[in-house]
ZABALUM-925303 format. One record per residue: residue number from 0; residue in three letters; x, y, z of N, C-alpha, C in turn. Coordinates in steps of 0.05 Angstrom, whole numbers. Atoms other than C-alpha are relative to their C-alpha. Layout:
// residues N
REC   pos   code     n_px     n_py     n_pz    ca_px    ca_py    ca_pz     c_px     c_py     c_pz
REC   NUM    ALA        X        Y        Z        X        Y        Z        X        Y        Z
...
***
This chain:
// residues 345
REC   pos   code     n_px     n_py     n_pz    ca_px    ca_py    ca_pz     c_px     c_py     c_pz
REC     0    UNK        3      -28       -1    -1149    -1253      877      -19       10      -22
REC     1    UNK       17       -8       15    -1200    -1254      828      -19        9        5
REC     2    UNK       30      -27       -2    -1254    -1190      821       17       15       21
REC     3    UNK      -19      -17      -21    -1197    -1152      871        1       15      -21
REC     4    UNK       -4      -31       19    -1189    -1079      842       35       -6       -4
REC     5    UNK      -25       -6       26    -1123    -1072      789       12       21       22
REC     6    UNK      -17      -25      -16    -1066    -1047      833       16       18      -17
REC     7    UNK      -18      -25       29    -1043    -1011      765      -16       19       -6
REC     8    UNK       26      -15        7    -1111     -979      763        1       34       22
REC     9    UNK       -5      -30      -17    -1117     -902      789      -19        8       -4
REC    10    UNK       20       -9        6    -1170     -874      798      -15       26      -11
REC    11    UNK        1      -24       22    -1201     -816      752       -1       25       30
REC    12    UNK        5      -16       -7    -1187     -753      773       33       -3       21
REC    13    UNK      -20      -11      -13    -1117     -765      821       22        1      -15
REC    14    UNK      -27      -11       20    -1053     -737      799       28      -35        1
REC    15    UNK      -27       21        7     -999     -784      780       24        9        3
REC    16    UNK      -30      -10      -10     -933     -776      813       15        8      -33
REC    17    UNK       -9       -9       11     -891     -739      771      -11       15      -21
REC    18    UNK       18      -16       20     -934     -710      719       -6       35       -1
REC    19    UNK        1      -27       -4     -935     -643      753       19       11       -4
REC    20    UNK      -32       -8        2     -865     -628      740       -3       25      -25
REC    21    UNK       -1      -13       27     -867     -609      669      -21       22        3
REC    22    UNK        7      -13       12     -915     -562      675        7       22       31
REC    23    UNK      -17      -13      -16     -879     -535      744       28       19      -14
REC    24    UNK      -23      -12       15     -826     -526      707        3       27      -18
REC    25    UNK       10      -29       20     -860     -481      645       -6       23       17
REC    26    UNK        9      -16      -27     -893     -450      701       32       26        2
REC    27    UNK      -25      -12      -14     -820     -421      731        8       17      -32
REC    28    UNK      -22      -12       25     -791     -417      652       -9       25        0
REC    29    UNK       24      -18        4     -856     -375      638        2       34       21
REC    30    UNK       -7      -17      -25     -837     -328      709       26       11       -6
REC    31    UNK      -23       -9        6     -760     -321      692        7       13      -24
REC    32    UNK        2      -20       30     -780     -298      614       -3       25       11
REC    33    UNK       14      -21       -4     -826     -250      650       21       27       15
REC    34    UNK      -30      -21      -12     -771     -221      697       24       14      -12
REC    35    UNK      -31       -6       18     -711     -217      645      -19       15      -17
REC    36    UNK       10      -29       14     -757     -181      601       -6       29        7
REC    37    UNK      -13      -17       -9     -768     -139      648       17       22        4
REC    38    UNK      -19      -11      -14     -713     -122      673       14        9      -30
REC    39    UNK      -21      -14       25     -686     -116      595      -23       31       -9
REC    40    UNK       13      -23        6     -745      -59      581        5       22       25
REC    41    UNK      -17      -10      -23     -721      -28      648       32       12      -14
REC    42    UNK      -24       -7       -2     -651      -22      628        0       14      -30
REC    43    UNK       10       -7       20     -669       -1      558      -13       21       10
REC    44    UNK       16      -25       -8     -712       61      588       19       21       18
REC    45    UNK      -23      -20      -17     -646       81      640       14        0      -19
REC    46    UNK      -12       -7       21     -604       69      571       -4       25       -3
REC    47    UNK       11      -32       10     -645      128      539      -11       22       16
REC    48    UNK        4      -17      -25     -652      166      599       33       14        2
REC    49    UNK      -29       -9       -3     -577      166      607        5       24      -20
REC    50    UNK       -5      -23       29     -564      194      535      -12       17      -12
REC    51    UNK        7      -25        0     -614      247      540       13       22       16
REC    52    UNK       -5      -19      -24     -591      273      605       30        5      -10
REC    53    UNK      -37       -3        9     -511      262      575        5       -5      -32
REC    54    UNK        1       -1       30     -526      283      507       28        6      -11
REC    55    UNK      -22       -7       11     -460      290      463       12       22       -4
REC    56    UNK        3      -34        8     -422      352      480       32       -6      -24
REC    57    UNK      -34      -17       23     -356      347      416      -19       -5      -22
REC    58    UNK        4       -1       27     -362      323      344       -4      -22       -1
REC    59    UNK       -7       23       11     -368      263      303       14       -9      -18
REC    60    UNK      -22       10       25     -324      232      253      -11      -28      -11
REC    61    UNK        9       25       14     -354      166      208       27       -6      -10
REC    62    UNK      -27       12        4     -292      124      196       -4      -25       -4
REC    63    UNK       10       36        8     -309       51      153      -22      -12       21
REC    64    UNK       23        0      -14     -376       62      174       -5       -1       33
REC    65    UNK        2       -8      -34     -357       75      256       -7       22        3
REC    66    UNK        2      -33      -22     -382      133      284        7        0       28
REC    67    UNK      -16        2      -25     -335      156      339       -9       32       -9
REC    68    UNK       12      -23       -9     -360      214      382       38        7       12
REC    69    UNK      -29      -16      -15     -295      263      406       -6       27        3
REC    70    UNK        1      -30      -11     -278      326      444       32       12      -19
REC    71    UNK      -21       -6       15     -236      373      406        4       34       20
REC    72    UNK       -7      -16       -4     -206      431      445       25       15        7
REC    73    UNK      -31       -8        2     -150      481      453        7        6      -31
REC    74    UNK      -10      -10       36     -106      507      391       36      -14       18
REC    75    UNK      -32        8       -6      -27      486      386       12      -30      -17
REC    76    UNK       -3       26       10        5      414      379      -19       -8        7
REC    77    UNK       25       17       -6      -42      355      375        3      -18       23
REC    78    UNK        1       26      -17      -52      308      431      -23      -16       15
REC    79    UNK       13       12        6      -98      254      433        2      -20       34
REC    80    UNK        7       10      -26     -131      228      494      -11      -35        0
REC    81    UNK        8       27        7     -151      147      494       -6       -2       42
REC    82    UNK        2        8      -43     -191      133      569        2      -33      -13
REC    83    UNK       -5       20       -4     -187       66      600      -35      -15       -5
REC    84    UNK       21       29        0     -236        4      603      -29       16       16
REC    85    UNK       23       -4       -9     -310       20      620      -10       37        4
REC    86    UNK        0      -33       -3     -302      102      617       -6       13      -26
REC    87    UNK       14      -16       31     -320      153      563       21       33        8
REC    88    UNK      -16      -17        0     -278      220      543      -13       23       24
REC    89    UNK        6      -23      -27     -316      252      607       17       -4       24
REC    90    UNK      -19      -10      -16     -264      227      651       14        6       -3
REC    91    UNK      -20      -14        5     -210      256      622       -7       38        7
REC    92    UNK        2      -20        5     -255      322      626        0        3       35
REC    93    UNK        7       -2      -28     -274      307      703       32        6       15
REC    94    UNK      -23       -3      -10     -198      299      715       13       25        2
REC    95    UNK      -10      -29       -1     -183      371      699       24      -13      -27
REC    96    UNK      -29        4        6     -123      335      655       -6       11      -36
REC    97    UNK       14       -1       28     -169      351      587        5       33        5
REC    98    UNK        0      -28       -5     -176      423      613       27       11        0
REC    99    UNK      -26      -16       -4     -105      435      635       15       -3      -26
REC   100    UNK      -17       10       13      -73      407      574      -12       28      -22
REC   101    UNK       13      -13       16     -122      446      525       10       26        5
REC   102    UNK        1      -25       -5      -96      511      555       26       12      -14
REC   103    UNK      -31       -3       10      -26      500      514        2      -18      -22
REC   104    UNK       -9       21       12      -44      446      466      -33       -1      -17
REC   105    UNK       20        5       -1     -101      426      423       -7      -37        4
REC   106    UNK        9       23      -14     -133      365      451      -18      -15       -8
REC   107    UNK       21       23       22     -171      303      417      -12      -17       24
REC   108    UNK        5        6      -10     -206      270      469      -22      -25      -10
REC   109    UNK       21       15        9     -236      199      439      -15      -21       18
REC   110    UNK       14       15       -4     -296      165      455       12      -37      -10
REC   111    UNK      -10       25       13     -269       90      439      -22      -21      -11
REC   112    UNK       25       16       21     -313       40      392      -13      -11       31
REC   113    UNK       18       15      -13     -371       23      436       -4       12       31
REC   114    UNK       -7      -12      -28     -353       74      499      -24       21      -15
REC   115    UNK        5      -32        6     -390      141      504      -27        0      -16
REC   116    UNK       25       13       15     -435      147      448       21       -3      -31
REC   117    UNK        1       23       24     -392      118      402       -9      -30       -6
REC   118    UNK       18       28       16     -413       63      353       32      -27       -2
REC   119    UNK      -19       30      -15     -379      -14      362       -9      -16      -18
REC   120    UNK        6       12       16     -404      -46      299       12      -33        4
REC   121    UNK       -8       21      -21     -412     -124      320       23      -17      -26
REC   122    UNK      -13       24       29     -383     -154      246       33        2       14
REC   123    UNK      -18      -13       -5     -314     -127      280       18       -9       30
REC   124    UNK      -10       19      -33     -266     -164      338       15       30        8
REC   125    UNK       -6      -27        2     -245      -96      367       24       -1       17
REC   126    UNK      -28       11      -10     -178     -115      389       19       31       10
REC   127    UNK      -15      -19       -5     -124      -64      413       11        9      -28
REC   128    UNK      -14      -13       24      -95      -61      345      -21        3      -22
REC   129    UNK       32      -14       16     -171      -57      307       -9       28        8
REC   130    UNK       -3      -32       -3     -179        1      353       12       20       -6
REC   131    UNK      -26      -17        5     -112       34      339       -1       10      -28
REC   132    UNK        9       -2       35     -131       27      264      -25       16       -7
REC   133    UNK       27      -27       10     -197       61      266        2       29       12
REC   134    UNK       -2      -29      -17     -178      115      314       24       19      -21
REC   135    UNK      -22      -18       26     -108      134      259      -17       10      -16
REC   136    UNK        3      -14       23     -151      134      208      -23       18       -1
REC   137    UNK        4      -19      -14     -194      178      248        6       30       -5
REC   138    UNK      -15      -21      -11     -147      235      259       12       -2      -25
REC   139    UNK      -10      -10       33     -122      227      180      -27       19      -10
REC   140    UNK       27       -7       20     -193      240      162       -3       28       16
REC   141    UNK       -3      -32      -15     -185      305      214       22       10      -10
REC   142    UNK      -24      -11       -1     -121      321      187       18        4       23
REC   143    UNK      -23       -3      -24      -82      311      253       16      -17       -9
REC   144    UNK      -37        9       12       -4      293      233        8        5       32
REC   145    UNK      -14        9      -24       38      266      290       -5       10       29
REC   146    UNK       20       -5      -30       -8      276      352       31      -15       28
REC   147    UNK       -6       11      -16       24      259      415      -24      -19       12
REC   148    UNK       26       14       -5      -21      203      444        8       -4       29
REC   149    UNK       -1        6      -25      -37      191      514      -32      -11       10
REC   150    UNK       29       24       -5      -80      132      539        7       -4       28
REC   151    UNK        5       15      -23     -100      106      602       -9      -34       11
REC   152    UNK        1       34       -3     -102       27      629       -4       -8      -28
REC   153    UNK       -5        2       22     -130        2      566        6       10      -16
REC   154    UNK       -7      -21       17     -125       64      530       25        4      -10
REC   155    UNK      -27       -1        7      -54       61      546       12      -27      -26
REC   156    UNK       -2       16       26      -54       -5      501       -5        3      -27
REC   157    UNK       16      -15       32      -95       23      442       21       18       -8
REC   158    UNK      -18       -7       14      -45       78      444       30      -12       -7
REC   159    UNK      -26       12       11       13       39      446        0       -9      -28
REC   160    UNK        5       19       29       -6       -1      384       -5       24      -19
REC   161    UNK        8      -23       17      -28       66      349       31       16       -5
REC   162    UNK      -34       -4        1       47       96      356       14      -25       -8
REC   163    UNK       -7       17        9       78       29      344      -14       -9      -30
REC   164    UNK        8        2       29       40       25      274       -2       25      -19
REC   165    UNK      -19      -27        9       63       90      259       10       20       14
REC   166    UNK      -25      -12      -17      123      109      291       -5       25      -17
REC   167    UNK      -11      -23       13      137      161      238      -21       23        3
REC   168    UNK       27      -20       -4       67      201      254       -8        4       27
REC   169    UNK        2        0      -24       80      195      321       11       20       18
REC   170    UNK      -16      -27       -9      105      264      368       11      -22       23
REC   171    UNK       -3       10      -17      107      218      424      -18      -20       23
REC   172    UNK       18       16      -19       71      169      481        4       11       26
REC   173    UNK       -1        3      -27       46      176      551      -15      -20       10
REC   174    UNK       18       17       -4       22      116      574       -1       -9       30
REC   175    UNK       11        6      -30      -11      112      647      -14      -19        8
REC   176    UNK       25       14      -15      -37       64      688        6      -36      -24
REC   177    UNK        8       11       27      -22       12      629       10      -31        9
REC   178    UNK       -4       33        1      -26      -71      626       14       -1      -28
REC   179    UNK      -18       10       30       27      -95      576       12      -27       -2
REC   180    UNK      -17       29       -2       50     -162      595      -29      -22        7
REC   181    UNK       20       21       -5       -6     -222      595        4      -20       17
REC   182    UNK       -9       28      -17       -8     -274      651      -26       -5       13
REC   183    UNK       20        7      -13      -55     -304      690      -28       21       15
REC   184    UNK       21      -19      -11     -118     -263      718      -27      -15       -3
REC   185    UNK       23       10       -7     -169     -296      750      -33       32       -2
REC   186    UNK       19      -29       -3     -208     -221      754       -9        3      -23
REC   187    UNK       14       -3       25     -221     -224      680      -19      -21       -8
REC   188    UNK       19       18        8     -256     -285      671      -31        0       11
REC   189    UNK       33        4       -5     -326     -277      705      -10       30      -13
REC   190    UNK        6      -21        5     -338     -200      671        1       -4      -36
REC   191    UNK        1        8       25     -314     -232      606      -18      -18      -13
REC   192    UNK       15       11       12     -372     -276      603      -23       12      -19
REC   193    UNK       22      -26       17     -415     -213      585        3        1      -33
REC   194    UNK       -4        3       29     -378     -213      519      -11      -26      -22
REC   195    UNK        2       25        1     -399     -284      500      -23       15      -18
REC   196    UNK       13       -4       14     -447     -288      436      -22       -5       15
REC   197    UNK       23        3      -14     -525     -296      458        6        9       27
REC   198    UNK        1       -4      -29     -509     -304      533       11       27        4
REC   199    UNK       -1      -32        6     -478     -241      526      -17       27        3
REC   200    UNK       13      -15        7     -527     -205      502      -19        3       12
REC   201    UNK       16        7      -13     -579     -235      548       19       15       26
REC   202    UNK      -26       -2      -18     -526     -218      606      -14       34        5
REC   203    UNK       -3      -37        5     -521     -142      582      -22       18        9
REC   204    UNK       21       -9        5     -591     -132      576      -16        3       19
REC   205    UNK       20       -1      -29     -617     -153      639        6        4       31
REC   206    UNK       -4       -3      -19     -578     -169      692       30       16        7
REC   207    UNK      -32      -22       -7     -503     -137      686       -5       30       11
REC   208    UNK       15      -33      -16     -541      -67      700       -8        3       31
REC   209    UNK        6       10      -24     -566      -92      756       21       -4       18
REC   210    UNK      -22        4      -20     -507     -120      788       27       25       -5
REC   211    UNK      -18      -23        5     -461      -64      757      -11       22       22
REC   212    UNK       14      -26      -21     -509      -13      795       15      -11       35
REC   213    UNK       -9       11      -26     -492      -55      861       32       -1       11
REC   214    UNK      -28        6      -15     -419      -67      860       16       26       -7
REC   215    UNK       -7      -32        6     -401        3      826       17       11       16
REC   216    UNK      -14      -15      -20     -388       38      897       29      -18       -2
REC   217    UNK      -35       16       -5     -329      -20      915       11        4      -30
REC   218    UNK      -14       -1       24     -308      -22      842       17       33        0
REC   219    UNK       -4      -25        7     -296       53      838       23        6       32
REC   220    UNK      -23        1      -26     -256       51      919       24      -17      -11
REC   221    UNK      -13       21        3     -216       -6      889       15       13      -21
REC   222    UNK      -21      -18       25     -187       32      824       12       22       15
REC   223    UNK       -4      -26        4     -182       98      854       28       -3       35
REC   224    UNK       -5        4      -24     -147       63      926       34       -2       -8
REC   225    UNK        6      -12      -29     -106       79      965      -11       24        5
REC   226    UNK       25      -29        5     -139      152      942      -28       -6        6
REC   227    UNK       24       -3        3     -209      162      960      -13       10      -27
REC   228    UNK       16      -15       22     -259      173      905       -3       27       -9
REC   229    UNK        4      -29      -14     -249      244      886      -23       11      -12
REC   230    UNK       24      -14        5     -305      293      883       -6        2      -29
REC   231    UNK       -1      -16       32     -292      320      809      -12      -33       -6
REC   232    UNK        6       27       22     -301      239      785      -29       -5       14
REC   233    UNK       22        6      -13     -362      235      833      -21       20      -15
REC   234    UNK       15      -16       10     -391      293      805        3       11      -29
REC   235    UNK      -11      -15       33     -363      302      725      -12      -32      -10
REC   236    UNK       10       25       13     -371      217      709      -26       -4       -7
REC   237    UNK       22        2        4     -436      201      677        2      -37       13
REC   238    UNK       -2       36       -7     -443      126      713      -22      -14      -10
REC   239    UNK       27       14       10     -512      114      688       -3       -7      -40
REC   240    UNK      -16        2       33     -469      121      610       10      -25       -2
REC   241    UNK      -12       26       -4     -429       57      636      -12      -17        5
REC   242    UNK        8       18       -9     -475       20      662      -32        1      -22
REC   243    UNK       24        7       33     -524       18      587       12      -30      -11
REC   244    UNK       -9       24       14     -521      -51      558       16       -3      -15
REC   245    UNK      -23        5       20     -480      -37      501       28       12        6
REC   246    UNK      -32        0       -2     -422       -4      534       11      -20       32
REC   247    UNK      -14       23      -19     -424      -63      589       10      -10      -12
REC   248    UNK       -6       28       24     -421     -117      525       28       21      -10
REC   249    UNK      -28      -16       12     -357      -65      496       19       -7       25
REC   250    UNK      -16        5      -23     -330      -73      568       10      -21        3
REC   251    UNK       -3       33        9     -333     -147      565       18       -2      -14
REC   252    UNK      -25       15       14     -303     -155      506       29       12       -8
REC   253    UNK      -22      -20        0     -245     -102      526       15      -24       19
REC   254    UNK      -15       18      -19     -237     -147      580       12      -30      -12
REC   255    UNK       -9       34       14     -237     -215      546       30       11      -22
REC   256    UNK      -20      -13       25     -183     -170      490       27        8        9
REC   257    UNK      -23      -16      -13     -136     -144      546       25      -19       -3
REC   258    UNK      -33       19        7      -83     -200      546       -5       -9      -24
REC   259    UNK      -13        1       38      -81     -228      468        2       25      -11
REC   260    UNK       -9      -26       17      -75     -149      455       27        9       12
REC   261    UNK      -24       -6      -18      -22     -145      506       20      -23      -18
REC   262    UNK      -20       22       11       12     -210      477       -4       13      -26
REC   263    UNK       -4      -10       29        5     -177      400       24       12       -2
REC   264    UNK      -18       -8        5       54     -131      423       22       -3       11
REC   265    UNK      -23       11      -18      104     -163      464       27        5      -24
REC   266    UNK      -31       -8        7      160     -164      406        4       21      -17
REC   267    UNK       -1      -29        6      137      -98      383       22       20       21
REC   268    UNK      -17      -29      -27      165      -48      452       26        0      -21
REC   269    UNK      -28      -14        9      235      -48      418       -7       20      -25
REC   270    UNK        0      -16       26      214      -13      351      -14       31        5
REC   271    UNK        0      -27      -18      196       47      396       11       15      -18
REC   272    UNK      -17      -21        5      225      112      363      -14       21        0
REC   273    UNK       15      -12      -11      189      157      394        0        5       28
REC   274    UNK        0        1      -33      195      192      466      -20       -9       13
REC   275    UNK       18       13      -10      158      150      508       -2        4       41
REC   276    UNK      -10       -3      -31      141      167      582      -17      -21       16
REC   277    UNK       19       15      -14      108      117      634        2        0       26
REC   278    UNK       17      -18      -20       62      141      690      -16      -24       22
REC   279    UNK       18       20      -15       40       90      745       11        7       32
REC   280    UNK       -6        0      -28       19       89      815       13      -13       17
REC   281    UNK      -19       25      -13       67       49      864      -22      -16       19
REC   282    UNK       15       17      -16        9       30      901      -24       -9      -14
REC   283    UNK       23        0       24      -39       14      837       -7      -30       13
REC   284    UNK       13       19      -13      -87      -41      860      -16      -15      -22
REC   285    UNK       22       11       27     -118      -58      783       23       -9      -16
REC   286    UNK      -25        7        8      -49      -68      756       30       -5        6
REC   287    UNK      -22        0      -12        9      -85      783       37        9      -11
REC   288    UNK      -25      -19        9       68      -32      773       25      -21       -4
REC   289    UNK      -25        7        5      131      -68      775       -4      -24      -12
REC   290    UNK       -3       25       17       98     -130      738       -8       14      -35
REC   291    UNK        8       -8       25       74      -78      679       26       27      -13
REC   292    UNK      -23      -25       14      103       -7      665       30       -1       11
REC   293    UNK      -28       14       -5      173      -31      709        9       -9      -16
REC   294    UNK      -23       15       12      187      -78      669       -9       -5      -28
REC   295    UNK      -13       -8       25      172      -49      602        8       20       -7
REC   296    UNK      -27      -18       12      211       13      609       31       -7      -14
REC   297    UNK      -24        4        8      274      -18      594        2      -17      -26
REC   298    UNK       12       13       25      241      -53      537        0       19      -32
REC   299    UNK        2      -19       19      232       11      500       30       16        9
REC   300    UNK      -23      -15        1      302       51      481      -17       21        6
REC   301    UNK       -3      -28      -14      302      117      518      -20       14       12
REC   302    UNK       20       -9      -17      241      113      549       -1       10       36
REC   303    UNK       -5        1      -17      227      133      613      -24       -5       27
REC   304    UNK       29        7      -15      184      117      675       -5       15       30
REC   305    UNK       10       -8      -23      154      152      729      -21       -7       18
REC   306    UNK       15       15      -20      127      117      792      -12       20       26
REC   307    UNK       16      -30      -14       78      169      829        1      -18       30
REC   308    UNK        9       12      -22       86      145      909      -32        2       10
REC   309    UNK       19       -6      -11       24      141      945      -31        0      -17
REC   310    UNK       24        2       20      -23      134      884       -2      -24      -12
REC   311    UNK       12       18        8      -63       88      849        3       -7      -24
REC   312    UNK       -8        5       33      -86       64      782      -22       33      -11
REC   313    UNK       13      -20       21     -131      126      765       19       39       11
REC   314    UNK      -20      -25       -6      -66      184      769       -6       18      -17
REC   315    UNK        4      -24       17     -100      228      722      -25       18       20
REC   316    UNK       14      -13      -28     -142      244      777       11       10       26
REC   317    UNK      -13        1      -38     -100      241      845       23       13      -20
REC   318    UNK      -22      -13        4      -41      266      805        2       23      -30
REC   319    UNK        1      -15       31      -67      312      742       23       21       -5
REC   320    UNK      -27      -15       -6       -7      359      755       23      -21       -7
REC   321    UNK      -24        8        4       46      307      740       -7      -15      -36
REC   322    UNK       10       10       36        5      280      672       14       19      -17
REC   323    UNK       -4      -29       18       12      354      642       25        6        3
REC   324    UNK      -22      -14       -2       77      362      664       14      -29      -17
REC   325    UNK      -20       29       24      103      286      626      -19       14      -24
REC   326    UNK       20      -13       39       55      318      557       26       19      -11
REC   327    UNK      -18      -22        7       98      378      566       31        0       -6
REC   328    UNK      -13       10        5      164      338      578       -5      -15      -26
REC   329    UNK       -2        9       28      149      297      516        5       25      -23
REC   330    UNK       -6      -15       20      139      350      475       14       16       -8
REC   331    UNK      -24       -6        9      199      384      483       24      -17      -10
REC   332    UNK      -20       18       10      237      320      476        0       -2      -37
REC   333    UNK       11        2       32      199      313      404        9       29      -18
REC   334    UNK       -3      -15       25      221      384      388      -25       20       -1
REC   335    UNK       30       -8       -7      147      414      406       -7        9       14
REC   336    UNK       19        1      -29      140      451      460      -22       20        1
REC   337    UNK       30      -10      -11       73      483      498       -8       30      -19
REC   338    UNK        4      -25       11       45      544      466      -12        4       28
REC   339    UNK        5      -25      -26       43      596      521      -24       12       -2
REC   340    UNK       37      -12      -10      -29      621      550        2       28      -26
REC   341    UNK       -7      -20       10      -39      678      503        2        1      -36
REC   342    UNK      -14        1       20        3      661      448      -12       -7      -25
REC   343    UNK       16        5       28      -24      664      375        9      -37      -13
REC   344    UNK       -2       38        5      -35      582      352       23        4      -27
***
């Protein structure tokens, strides 16, 4: 076979199997940078679009360097509004339940660390009972003494833990809609990856907006079900406020916080001393009534619980008439009741 051409030999100029890869590859990396950046200067431009158009209508309060945005209205006793997971103190205003209460009471309505346009400082694991701690010392730094508190789904957790760390400053609890017992939930784990350091943030920035914008409609039938969506939340919610990168990443890590904040207080409920009322739909489809507020009424001495037929998990909406009327029951139990339309504060 001697003077036969080198079957190892190639000749100048053809490509060599595999060699194209690597720079196929950069190629794509180079395309998927281009897109996620994108899409993060995109979501960054509807951010500050949002919070022009839903500029801050209460106050602010700086509290160990947090700034928490709140609505303050009404004259009377205090009582202190806490919304749930992914919302801002505009649904409490869309509900009518901010309005009706304010007409006999004065009314605190807080933005929660990282909701709304409050601030979520990252040095900070913002736990149910981290929250509960910045929001007290909050309402010291306002001078509000023994508020009644009333939260919703998570909210209802935050306030629990905020009454349970001072009972004695407490008028009373309403807690609706509320997760208190930790168990299994496959539903939290793919929303909790948002919270995750880096990927997270990458997550928040680019694509969670994106897919938040998309699944939104079902998300919002699914809380509010067996009720239809009602108008007032269709037309009062800012949704383009919820769906800004940094109160997705707060959402996240509300979600990733919901059971170890639920387990924090498990052998807390007895040290209750405080009238406590609890407000859930029998047909709630985000929480399940007789595995949550059921079966921690009897947990708390002399609490009591009311199961709304026919409603869901968002009863400050489908039922704002029976909220104001447990505020008003508490606060005669506490010794406090309504100041009458009219009536000098």
């Amino acid at each position: 076979m001697e003077g036969g051409p080198d079957e190892d030999a190639v000749e100048e100029g053809e490509p060599v199997s595999g060699h194209g890869r690597p720079g196929r590859l950069a190629w794509g990396l180079g395309a998927a940078a281009l897109v996620l950046g994108a899409l993060a200067l995109g979501n960054r431009v509807a951010a500050r679009r949002a919070e022009r158009r839903h500029a801050p209508q209460g106050h602010f309060v700086t509290v160990g360097g947090v700034r928490l945005h709140y609505l303050d209205e009404g004259q009377g006793q205090p009582v202190v509004l806490l919304h749930g997971n992914g919302a801002t103190v505009e649904d409490f205003r869309a509900s009518g339940v901010l309005g009706g209460l304010a007409r006999r009471y004065r009314v605190l309505a807080f933005d929660r660390p990282g909701f709304g346009h409050s601030g979520r400082p990252r040095g900070t694991v913002w736990t149910a009972g981290a929250q509960a701690e910045i929001l007290r010392k909050a309402l010291r730094q306002l001078g509000i003494h023994q508020p009644l508190l009333l939260g919703h789904s998570w909210g209802a957790l935050a306030a629990l833990a905020m009454a349970l760390d001072a009972p004695r400053d407490t008028r009373g609890a309403i807690l609706l809609s509320g997760y208190y017992f930790p168990g299994p939930r496959l539903d939290v784990l793919l929303p909790s990856l948002s919270a995750l350091p880096l990927l997270g943030d990458i997550l928040c920035h680019t694509l969670s907006p994106v897919l938040g914008r998309a699944v939104l409609p079902a998300l919002l039938r699914r809380i509010f079900a067996p009720r239809p969506v009602s108008a007032a939340f269709t037309a009062g919610f800012p949704r383009a406020m919820a769906l800004r990168p940094g109160q997705l990443r707060a959402s996240a890590a509300d979600t990733a916080l919901m059971l170890p904040g639920a387990a924090a207080l498990l052998r807390r409920h007895g040290d209750a001393s405080f009238p406590v009322i609890l407000l859930a739909g029998a047909e709630d489809r985000m929480v399940t009534t007789d595995r949550q507020s059921r079966r921690l009424q009897p947990r708390i001495p002399g609490s009591e619980l009311r199961i709304l037929p026919g409603e869901g998990h968002m009863i400050h909406h489908t039922a704002p008439g029976a909220i104001i009327a447990a505020v008003d029951d508490a606060m005669r139990r506490a010794g406090a009741p309504a100041r009458q339309e009219g009536q000098a504060p």
